[in-house]
N, C-alpha and C positions, 0 to 999 in steps of 0.2 A: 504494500500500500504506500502511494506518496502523501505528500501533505495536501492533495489539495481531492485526493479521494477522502467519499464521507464513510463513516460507519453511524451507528444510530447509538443512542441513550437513555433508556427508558427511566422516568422519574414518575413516581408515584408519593403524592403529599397528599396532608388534610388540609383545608381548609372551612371551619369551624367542624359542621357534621359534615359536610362535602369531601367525596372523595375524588382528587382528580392526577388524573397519567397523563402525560405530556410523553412522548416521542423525539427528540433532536438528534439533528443531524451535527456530525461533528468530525473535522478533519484529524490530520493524525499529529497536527501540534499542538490542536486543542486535547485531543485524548492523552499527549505523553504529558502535558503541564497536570492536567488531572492526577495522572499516577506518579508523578512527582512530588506528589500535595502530599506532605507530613500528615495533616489532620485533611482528609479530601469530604466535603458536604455531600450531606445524604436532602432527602425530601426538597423543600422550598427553599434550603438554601444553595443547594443542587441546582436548581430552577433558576435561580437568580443568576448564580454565574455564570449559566450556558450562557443566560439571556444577556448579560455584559460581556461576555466573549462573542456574541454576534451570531451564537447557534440558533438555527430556525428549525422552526417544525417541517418532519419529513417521515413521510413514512409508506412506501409504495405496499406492502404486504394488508394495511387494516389503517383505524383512525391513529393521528397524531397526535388528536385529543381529548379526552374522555373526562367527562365531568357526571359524577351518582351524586345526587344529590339526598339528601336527608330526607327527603318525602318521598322518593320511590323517581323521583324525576330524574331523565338521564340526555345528556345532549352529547353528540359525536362531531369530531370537524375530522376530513380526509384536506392533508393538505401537502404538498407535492412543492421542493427547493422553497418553504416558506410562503407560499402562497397555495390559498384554498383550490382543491383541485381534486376532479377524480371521475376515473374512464367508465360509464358502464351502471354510474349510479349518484344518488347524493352525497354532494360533499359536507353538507351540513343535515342533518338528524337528530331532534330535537322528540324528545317524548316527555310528556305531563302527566303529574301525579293522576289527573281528575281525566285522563285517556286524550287526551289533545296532541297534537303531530303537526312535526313542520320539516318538509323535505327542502331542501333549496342546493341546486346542480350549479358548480362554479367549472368553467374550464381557464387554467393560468391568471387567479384569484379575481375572474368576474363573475356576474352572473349572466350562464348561459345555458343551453339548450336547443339541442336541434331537432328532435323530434318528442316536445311536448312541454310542459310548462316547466320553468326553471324554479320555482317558488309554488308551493302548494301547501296551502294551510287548513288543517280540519280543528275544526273546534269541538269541544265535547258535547256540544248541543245539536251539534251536527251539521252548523252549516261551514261551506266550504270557501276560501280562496286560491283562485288560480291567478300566476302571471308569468307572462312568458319573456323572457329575456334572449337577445342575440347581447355579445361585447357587452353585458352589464349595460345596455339600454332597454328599457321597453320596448317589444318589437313583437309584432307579428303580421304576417301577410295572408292568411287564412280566415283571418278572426276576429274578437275582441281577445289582446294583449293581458287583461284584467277582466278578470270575470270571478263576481262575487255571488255567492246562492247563502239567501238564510235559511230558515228551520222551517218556513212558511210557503217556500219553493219559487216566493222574489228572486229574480237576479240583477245583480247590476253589473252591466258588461261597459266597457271604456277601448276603446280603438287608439294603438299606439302607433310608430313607426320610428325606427331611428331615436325614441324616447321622449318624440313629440306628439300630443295629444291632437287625433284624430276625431270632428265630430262628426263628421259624416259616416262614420258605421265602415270606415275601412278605407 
């Protein structure tokens, strides 16, 4: 391995009842200064130093960050050379104590999506929001970009393009 290949770091800390794993990427000067280290940090203070040594989250195998939270709630980030990212599926995955979901698809830390809504949000009551993203702008050329449905089977749909609002319905 040279210095300017990464290898990974797994850290797992509390913070209060939260428990959260952070994934970093980290070259082979940041790993020998580490094992160099008389007294070398464990959990958050682990955390802090990657993060002043300039190590970003990476992690091509599963998420690079994982947050459980004390109520049962759990949110996941996939995130690729320090920016949000990930082939095949959401890079962000958020679940709620009360059953609530929020998928959101980033490609090279925007929000995008090429076939289907890049942000999808279900509420525990059931109703839903969709929005679709090209480049982390509002976009879509099929449809309404934003499409909102409540519990009552209202929707309210909004027509984007390029991240500019469209009222004529496309």
């Amino acid at each position: 391995m040279t210095g300017n290949q990464a290898s990974h770091i797994t850290v797992t800390c509390r913070d209060g009842g939260d428990e959260i794993t952070s994934v970093y990427a980290v070259n082979e000067d940041i790993s020998r200064e580490l094992d160099q280290r008389i007294k070398k940090p464990t959990g958050k203070d682990l955390q802090t130093w990657l993060e002043t040594k300039g190590c970003r989250f990476d992690c091509a195998l599963g998420p690079a960050f994982v947050r459980r939270y004390a109520d049962g709630s759990t949110e996941e980030h996939y995130y690729r050379d320090g920016r949000q990212h990930r082939e095949g599926g959401p890079a962000l995955v958020k679940r709620t104590a009360d059953g609530a979901t929020i998928e959101a698809y980033y490609r090279d830390g925007k929000q995008h999506r090429e076939d289907g809504p890049a942000l999808v949000k279900r509420y525990a009551d059931g109703a839903t929001c969709e929005e679709y993203f090209r480049d982390g702008k509002l976009h879509r050329e099929d449809g309404p970009a934003y499409v909102w449905h409540n519990i009552n089977g209202r929707a309210v749909e909004r027509y984007y393009r390029d991240g500019k609002l469209h009222d004529d319905g496309g």
